[in-house]
C-alpha positions as CSV (number, residue, x, y, z in Angstrom):
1,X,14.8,15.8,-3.9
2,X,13.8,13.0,-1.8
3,X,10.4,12.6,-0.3
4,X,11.3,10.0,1.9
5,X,11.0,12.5,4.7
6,X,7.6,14.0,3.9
7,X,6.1,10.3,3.8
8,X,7.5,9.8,7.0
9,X,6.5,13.0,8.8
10,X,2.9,11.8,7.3
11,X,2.5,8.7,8.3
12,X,3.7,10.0,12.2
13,X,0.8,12.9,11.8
14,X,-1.5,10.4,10.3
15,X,-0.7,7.5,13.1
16,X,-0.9,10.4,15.8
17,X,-3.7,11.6,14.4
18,X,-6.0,8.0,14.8
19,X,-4.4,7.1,17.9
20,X,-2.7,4.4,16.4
21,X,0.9,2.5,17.7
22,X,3.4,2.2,15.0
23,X,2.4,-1.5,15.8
24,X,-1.2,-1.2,14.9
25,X,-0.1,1.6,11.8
26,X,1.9,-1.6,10.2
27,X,-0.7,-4.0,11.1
28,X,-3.2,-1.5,9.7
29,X,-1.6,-1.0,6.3
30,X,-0.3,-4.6,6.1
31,X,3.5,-4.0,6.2
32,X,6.0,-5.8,9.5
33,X,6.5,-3.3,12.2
34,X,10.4,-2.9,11.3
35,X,9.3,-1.7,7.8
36,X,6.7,0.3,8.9
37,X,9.7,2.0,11.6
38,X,12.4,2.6,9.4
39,X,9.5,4.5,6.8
40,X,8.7,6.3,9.8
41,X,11.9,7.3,11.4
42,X,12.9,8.4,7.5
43,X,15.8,5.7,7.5
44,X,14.0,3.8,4.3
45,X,16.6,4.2,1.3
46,X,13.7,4.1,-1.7
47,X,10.0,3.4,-1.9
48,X,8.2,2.0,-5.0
49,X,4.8,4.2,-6.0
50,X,2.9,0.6,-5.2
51,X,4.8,0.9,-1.4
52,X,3.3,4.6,-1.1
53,X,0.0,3.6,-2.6
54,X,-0.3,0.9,0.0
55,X,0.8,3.4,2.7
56,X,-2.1,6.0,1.9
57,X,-5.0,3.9,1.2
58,X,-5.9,2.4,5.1
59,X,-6.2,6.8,5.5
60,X,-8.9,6.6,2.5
61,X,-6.1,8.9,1.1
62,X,-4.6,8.3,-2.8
63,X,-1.1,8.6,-3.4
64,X,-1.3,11.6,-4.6
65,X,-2.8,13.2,-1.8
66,X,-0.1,11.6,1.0
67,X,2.4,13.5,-1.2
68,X,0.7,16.7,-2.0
69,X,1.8,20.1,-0.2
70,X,-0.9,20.0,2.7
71,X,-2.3,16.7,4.1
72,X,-5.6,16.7,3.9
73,X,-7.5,16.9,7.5
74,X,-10.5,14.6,6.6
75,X,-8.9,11.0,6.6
76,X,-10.8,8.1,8.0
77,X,-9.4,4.2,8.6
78,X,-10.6,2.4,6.2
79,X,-11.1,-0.5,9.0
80,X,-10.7,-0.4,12.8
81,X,-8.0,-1.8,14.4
82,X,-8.6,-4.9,17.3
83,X,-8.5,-3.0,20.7
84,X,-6.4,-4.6,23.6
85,X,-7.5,-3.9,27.1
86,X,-4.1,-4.7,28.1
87,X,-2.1,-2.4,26.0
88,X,-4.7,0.9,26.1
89,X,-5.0,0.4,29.7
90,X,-1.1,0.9,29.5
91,X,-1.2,4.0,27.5
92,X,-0.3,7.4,28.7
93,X,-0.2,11.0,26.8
94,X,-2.0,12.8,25.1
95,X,-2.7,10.2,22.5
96,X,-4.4,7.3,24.7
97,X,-7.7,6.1,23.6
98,X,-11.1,7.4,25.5
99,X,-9.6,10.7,26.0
């Protein structure tokens, strides 16, 4: 069984979640933006334990945790992201800041 597709249906609901763009996600956990997409969109072939370490711990979250049955509701960023005017200002949806 692959978990590929749970990690990415996470990391959406975990983005979504904080208002992040898959943009500020990568730049958040400190992967490029392609990388971060294709762990997103599911396409990623394998992921190393470190990888899905890396990907949980910006949520305060352990590995463990991203992969467990039910996400758990009480994540926090374990930094904030720079804001830019420009690109909230551009923002529409339910998911743009200040709503």
């Amino acid at each position: 069984m692959s978990l590929i597709p749970l990690i990415a249906e996470r990391l959406r609901k975990l983005r979504l979640r904080h208002g992040l763009t898959q943009e500020e996600a990568a730049e958040t956990i400190g992967v490029s933006m392609r990388f971060y997409q294709t762990l997103e969109s599911g396409t990623k072939k394998q992921l190393w334990l470190e990888t899905v370490e890396k990907l949980a711990r910006p949520y305060g979250l352990e590995a463990w945790q991203l992969l467990a049955p039910k996400l758990p509701e009480d994540t926090e960023l374990s930094h904030t992201v720079a804001e830019s005017s420009v690109h909230y200002r551009s923002r529409k949806g339910p998911y743009r800041k200040g709503r």
